[in-house]
N, C-alpha and C positions, 0 to 999 in steps of 0.2 A: 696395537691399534685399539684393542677392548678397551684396556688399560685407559688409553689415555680419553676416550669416550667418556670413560665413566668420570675420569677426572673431570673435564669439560660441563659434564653435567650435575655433578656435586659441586661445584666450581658457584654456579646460578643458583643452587638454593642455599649454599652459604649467606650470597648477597642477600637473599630474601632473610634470612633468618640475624643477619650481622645489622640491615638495617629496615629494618619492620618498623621502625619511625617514618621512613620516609615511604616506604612500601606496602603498609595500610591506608593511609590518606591517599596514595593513590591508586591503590584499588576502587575504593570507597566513590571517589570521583569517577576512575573509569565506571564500578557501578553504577550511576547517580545521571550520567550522559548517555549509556547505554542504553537506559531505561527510557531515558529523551527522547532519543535514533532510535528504540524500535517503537514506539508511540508516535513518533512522526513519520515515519515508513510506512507503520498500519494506516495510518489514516492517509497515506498520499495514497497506495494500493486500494484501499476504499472509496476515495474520488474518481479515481482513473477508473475502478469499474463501474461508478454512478454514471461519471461520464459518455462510458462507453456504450450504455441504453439512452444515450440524449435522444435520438430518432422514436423513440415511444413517447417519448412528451412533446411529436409532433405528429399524435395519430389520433383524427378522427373521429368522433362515431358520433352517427346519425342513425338514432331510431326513428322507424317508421310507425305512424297510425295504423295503416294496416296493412300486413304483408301485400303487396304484391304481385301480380302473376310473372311468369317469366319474361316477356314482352314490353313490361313497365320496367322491368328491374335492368333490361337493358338498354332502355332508354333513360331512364336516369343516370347509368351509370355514363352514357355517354356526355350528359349533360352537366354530371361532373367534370368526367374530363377536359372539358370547356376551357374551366377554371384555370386560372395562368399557374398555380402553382401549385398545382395537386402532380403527383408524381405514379399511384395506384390507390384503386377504387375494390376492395374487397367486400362481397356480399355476403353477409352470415342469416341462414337462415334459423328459425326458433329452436330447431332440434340443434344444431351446432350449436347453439348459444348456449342450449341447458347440459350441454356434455361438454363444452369451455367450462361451466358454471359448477358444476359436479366435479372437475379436475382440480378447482380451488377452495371449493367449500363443501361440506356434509353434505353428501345426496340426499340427508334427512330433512334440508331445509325446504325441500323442492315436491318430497314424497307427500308433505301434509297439503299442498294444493292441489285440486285439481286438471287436472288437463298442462297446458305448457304457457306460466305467465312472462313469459322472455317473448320480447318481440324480436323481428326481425331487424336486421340493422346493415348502414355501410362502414367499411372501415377505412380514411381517408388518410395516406399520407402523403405529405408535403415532400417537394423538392430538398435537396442540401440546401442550395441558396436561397430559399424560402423560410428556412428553416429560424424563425426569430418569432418570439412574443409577440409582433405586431404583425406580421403576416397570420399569423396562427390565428388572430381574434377578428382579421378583415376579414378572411376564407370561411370562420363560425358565424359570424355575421353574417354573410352572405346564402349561407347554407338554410340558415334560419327563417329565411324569407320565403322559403319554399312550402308549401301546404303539405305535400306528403311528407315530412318528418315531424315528430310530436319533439323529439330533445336531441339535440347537436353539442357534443360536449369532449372535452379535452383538456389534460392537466397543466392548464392556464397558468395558477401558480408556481407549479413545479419546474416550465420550463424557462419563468421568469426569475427564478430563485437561481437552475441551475446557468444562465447566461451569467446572471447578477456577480455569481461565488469563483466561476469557474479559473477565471485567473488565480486567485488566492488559491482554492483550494489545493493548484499544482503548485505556483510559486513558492506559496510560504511553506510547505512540510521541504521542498525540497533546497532551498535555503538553509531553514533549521537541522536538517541531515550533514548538508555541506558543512554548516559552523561546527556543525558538533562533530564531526569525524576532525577535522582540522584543532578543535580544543582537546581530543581523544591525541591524536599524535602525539602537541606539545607536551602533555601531561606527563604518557609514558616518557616522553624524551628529556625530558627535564627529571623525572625520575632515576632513569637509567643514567644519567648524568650526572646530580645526585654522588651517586653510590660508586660511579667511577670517580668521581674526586675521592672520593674517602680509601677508594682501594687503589689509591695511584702508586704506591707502591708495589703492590703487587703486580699491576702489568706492569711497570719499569725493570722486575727482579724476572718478567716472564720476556721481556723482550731481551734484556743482557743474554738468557739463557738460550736466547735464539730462537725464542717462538715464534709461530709464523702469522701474519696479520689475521689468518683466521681463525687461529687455536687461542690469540687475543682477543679479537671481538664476539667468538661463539658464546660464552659466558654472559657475556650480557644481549646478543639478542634475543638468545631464548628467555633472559629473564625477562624481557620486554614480551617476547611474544606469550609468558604465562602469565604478566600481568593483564595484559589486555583480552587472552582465553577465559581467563578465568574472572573477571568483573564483566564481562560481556554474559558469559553462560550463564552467572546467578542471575542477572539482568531480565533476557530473553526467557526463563525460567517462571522468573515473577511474574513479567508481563504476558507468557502465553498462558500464565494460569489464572489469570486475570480475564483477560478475553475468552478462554474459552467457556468457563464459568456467566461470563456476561450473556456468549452467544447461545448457551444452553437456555435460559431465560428470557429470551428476544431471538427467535428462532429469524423475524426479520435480517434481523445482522447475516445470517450465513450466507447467502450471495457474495456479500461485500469482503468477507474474508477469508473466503477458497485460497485455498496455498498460502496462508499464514505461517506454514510450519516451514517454510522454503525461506519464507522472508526470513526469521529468525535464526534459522541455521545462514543462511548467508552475513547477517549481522554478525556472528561469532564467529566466522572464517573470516571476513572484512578487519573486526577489528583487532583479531589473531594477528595478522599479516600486517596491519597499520604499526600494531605495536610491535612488532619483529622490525620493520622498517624506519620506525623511529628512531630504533632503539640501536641501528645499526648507520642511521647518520648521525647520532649524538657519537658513538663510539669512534668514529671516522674521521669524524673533525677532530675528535681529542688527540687519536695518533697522528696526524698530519700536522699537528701543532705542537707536538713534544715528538715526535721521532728521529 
């Protein structure tokens, strides 16, 4: 059983080494796609988290001229709630504001003034069904015509830009995924296809011998599934060295690419297994055609 193990597996790097004409070119491709699929993968995993904070580029905030007593601030806050598409009305007072404000920036910037220049303010968010560029800018409108707030503001562009893209930015990465896994099969498949014409002899001299359809086909799907381990790995390698080098220098990016190393290890088990599967219906169709 060792024995013939080990045959089976010297078997697959012959083919690698008998034709290296055909099996560097496509390595090289499997590299060159892979490198595609995990640049398109990053960047869909980085929309779908952009996305997933849409709700904060429908929040809010109204500072006020001058804080408040408690009695004003709940009646305003009721008189928001008016508003057909406000959904919660959160009051930040000035000390919450400068311990928000200290959580994202130097407390040195705050230390050189004195006393607390953060005003008070509400924090307004909109309903889901509300939830669009032109509701966002009726509701600031509206708000603004009110005397107790000095500036009513909300990332206007941002949540214009994210409506604008949002189709694309799921569609097209995951389009480009789908073609290029599907051009990643043929590749290996036509590869391992390839090299079974050239060694038709030998499974003819392994089937007389009474091999069995899998001690046939085992030789080439592992050769399928080490060319697609192995241009996948160097792949995922380049590009996580790339990004992470990028997100060290744009410390912004780190949200957006939490669990990047999940992605990449799954792109190298995906297209392991694509290429084991390719490379075991190319092999499939040939014995069913000459057996």
């Amino acid at each position: 059983m060792q024995g013939q193990a080990f045959y089976l597996i010297t078997e697959a790097f012959r083919g690698w080494k008998q034709h290296r004409t055909v099996i560097l070119p496509s390595l090289v491709t499997i590299f060159l796609c892979s490198v595609l699929l995990a640049a398109a993968l990053s960047f869909l995993m980085g929309s779908l988290r952009a996305i997933s904070h849409r709700d904060s580029f429908y929040e809010i905030e109204a500072f006020f001229v001058q804080v408040p007593d408690s009695g004003d601030v709940a009646t305003l806050q009721k008189r928001l709630f008016s508003i057909k598409a406000v959904d919660s009305v959160r009051f930040v007072d000035p000390t919450a504001a400068r311990d928000e404000f200290s959580k994202i920036f130097p407390s040195e910037m705050l230390d050189q003034l004195e006393g607390n220049p953060l005003p008070g303010s509400f924090r307004i968010v909109l309903l889901p069904r509300y939830q669009n560029p032109m509701d966002l800018r009726r509701v600031i409108h509206e708000i603004e015509r009110w005397q107790a707030f000095d500036v009513v503001q909300a990332p206007i562009a941002w949540s214009e830009w994210i409506e604008r893209w949002r189709f694309d930015m799921l569609f097209w990465p995951s389009a480009i995924s789908l073609a290029l896994l599907l051009t990643l099969g043929l590749i290996i498949g036509n590869a391992v296809r390839l090299t079974l014409f050239s060694r038709r002899l030998v499974v003819e001299n392994m089937k007389y011998a009474g091999g069995s359809i899998f001690f046939i086909q085992f030789p080439f799907v592992l050769e399928g599934w080490m060319q697609g381990f192995l241009g996948s790995l160097l792949a995922v390698l380049l590009w996580g060295s790339l990004v992470w080098s990028l997100e060290a220098n744009i410390p912004a990016l780190q949200p957006y690419l939490t669990g990047l190393g999940f992605v990449l290890v799954g792109i190298v088990v995906l297209v392991s297994c694509l290429g084991a599967f390719a490379s075991y219906r190319s092999v499939r169709s040939f014995l069913q055609k000459s057996w």
